[in-house]
N, C-alpha and C positions, 0 to 999 in steps of 0.2 A: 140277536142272531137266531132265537129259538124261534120268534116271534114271524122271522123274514122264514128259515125254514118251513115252519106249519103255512103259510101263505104259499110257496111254492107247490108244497106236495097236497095242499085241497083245489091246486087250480089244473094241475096234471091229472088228477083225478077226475075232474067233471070234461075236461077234454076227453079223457078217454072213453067217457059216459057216451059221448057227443058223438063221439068217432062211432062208436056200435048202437047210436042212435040212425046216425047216415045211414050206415050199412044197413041195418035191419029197411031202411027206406029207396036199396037199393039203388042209392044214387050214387053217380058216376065215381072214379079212385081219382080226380082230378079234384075235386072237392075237396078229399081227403086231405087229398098232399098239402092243397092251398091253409089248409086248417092247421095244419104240425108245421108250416112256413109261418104262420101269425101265431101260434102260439110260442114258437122259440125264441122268436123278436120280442112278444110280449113278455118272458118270465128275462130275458137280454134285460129290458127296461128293468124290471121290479130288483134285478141285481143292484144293476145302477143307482135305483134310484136310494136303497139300501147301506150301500158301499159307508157310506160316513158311518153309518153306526157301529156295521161291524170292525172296522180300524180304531175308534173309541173302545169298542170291549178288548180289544187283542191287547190295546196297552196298556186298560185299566187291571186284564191279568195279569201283566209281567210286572208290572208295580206292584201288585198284591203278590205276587211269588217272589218278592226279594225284598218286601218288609221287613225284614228282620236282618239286617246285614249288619254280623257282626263282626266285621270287620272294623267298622269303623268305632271310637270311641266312642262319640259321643249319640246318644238316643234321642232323636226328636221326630215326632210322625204327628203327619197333617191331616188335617179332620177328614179329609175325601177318605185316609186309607182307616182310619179306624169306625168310620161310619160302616165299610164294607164288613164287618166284623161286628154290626150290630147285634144280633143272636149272641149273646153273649154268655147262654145260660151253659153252656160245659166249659167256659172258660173262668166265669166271674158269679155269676148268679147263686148255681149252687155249690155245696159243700164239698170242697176237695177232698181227694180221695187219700191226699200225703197228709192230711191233718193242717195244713196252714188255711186262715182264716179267707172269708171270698169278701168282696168287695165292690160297691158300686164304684161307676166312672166319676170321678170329681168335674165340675165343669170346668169352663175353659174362661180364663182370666186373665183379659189383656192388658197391656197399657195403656197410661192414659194420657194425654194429647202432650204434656210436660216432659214426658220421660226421656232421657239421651239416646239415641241409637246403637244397637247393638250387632257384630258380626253375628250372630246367633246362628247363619250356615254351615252344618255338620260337616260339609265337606273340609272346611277352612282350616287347618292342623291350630290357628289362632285362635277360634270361634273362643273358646272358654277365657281366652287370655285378653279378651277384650278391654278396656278400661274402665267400661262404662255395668260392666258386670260386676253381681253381690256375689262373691261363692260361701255358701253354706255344706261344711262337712258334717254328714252323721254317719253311726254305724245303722247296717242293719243286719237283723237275724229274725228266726222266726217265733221264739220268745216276745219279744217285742215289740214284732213286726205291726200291733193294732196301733198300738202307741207311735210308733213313727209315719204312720200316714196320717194318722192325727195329726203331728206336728208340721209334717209337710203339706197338707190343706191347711191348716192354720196359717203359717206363713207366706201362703201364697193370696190366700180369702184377704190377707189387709194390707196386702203389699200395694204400693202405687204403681211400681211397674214388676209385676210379674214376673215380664218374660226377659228383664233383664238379671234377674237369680238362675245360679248354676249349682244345682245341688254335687255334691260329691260323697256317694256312698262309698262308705269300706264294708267290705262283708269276707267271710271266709267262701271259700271256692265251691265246698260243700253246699252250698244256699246259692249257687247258681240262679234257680229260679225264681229270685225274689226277684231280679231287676228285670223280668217279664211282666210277673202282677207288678209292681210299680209302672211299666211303660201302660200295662192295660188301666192301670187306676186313674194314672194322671199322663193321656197322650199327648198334652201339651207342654208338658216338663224339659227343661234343661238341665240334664243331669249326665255325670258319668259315672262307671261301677269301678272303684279297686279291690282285686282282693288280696285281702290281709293275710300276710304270711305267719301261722299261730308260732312257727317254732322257735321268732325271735322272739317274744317271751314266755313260753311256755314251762321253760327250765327256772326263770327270774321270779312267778307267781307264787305267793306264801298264803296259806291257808286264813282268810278273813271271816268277819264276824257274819256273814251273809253268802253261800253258794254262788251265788250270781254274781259278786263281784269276784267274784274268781276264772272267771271265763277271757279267757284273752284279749277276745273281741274288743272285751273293755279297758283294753291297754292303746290299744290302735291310733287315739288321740294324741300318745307319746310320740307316735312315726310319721305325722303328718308332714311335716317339712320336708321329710325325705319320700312321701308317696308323691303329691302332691306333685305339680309341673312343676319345673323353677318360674315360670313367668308370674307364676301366683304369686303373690308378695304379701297377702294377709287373708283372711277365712274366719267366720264364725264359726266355732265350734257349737252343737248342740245336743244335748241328749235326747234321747227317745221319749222318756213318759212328760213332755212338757207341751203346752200348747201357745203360740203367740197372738198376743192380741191388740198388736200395737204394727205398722210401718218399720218393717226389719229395716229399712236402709238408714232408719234414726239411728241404731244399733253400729251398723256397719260405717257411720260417718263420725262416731266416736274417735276421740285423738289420743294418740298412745303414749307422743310426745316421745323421751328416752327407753320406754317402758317396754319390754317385749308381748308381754299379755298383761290384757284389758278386761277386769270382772267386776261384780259389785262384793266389798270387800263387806266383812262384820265382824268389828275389833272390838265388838263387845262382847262377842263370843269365846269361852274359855279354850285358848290357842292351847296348852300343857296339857289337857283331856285328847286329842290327838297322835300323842305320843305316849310309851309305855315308860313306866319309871324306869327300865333300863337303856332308855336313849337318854333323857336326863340324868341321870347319875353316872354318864359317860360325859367326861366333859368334851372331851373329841367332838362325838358328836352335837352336844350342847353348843357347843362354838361355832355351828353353823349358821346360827342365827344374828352372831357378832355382826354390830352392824347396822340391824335391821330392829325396824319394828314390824316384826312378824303377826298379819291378821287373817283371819279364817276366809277363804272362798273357797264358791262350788265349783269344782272342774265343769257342772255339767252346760255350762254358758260363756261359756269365753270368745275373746275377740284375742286372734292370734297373729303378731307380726313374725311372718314367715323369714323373710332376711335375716332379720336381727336373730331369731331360732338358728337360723344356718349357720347363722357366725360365728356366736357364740357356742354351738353344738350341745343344745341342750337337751338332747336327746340321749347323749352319752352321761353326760352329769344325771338326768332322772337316772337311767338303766344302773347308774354307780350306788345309788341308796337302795334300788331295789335289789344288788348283789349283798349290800349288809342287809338287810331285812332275811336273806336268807339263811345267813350265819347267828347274828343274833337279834332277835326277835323288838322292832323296836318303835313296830305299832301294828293295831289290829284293823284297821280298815283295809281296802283295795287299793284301789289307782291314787286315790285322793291326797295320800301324806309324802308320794313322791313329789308332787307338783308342792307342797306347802313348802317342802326342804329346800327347793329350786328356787322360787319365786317370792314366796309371804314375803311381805315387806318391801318389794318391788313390784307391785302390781298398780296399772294405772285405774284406780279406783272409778265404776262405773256405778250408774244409778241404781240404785234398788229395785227399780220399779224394773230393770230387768230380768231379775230372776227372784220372782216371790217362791222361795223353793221351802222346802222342808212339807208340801200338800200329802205327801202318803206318809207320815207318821217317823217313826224311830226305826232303825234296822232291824229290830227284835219284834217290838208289837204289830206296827204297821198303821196306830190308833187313825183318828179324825183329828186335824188339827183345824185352824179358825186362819184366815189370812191376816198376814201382817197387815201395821199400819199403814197408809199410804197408797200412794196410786200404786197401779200394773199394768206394765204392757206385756210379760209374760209371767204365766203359771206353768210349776215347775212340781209333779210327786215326787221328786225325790223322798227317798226314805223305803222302808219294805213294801206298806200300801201303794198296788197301783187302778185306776180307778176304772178299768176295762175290766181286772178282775175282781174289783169289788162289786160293780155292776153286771158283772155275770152272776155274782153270790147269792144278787139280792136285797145285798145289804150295804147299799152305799154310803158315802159318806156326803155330808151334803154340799161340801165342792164339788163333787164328782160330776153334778148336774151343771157344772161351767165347761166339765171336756165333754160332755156327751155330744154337742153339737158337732163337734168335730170330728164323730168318730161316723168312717164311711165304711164299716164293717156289716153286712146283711144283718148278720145279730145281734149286731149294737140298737138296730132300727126297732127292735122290739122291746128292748127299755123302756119305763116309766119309772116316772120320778115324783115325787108328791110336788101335784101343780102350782098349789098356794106357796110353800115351802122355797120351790124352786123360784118363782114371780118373784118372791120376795126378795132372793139372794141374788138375781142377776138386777134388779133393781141398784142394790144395794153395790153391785159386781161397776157395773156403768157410772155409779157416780164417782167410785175409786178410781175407776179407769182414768176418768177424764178430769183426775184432780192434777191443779198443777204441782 
């Protein structure tokens, strides 16, 4: 349109040069006229000939004036509307002004010619509830916030079909803006935002060996059958500081069988160090485990059958140990030894190799620890150490050089890692990976 305007007003311009050219040559006012008769037909034409482009920008406006409709659930925008938004330097490039981290655009990652068809149309009230869809629940906040787009370029860089994964953020209401930068980081995301309501446990929360696990947020896992559609019927859960590097829908095709959640279990691990000696020398609650052979898993990777949660209402049973926790004191962790009470000893045991957890150390130090034996298709910091801020320190740890690739933080991009050091251990990282 600017282009067709500047063309009009330098051709009216040299007509009118023209017109008080005639006249200084004293030639007739019939000339004149004949001349403002051909030049209104001629600028008639350049309208015309115009017309397409300007009906192309009028709509590529009203499309870009109603990008952001939140009305509707679910978020998914098309490379035409975030190309318009290229300048991205006051939205993503530089450092916000609220103190959350900026980030570049992740690329765009499609399926490939095997994958099942998906409604993936926002419009659809179905789209999410498709069959042919992976959904994957995390929280987020802005603590964490490095760590979780990590995770979610991670699992999307080795997914086969991409764009059939439907993330489902829980965040608190306050953090609003995270599911902006997430829609600016990843425009090709199928994801939806809930937010978590803190004051269902807020009153339930007892003071753990670690601040952080004390934050509600990190309860949110416990609600998901009840946030969640009903049409869901099952969801990976995942925590934030973990990276994947294996085909999430290997994960997701896991068989639960009677099982209502699916983790990788480690019953070699001292299950009584979990619990405080006055849960055990309660036999009440000792007798919970009647029954079972109760083994250690991590909340932070689970495979969750949503039904079978409903049915049983296991949400109300966790919420019931987290009420004795409050009266008497009868373990020191977070979220973790509700689920052990609920579940250990009925969990449909998955492979190792999906959650190599324990990478950021013990709750207290945070040390370097070495990876387990065996393959991996995900790494997991659980523990105090997390490797964004160990890598802001300076002082990383030498996995940390496995999540760095992952991490599409502007700050992250100035990281260095000792080269040979690093060569060596993803050397070493690939042939784990890909052992049977």
């Amino acid at each position: 349109m600017l282009f067709s305007t500047l063309l009009l007003s330098s051709y009216f311009f040299n007509l009118q040069n023209f017109e008080q050219y005639v006249k200084s040559r004293k030639r007739t006012s019939t000339m004149i006229w004949a001349l403002r008769v051909w030049g209104i037909s001629s600028a008639f034409l350049v309208v015309t000939a115009f017309l397409p482009s300007l009906q192309l920008w009028s709509r590529a406006e009203a499309a870009r004036s109603s990008r952001f409709d939140f009305s509707r659930s679910m978020v998914l925008l098309s490379e035409m509307d975030i190309r318009e938004h290229s300048d991205v330097g006051t939205l993503m490039r530089a450092e916000r002004s609220n103190g959350l981290p900026s980030f570049q655009e992740a690329p765009a990652f499609r399926n490939g010619v095997e994958c099942p068809m998906t409604r993936s149309t926002i419009s659809e009230p179905y789209a999410i509830c498709d069959a042919a869809s992976v959904h994957i629940a995390m929280t987020l906040d802005a603590a964490y916030l490095r760590g979780s787009i990590a995770a979610v370029y991670s699992v999307v860089k080795h997914a086969t079909c991409p764009e059939n994964i439907v993330f489902h953020f829980l965040l608190c209401e306050r953090d609003k803006e995270l599911k902006d930068l997430v829609t600016l980081t990843f425009p090709y995301l199928r994801f939806k935002v809930y937010y978590f309501v803190e004051n269902l446990v807020k009153n339930r929360i007892s003071l753990s060996v670690r601040q952080d696990l004390e934050q509600p947020l990190n309860y949110a896992r416990n609600y998901l059958a009840d946030i969640l559609e009903l049409c869901i019927h099952k969801v990976i859960y995942l925590d934030s500081d973990l990276v994947v590097v294996d085909d999430i829908a290997k994960l997701w095709e896991a068989k639960l069988g009677n099982s209502s959640l699916g983790a990788p279990e480690y019953c070699h691990a001292n299950f009584t160090k979990y619990f405080t000696d006055a849960f055990w020398s309660n036999m009440t609650f000792a007798n919970a485990f009647d029954g079972r052979k109760p083994c250690y898993f991590n909340t932070g990777v689970m495979v969750m059958d949503l039904l079978k949660w409903r049915q049983h209402n296991f949400t109300s049973k966790i919420e019931s140990w987290m009420d004795v926790q409050k009266v008497t004191r009868i373990y020191e962790l977070g979220s973790l030894p509700p689920f052990l009470l609920v579940f250990a000893g009925s969990v449909k045991a998955i492979e190792h190799r999906w959650n190599q957890h324990g990478l950021g150390g013990d709750n207290v130090l945070g040390s370097c620890r070495p990876l387990h034996p065996g393959p991996a298709s995900l790494l997991h910091w659980s523990g105090k150490g997390k490797p964004w801020m160990r890598l802001d320190s300076g002082c990383p740890c030498p996995l940390d050089s496995l999540w760095a690739p992952y991490d599409l933080s502007i700050k992250g991009k100035h990281h260095k890692v000792d080269g040979n050091e690093a060569s060596e251990l993803h050397s070493h990282f690939r042939h784990w990976a890909s052992s049977a």
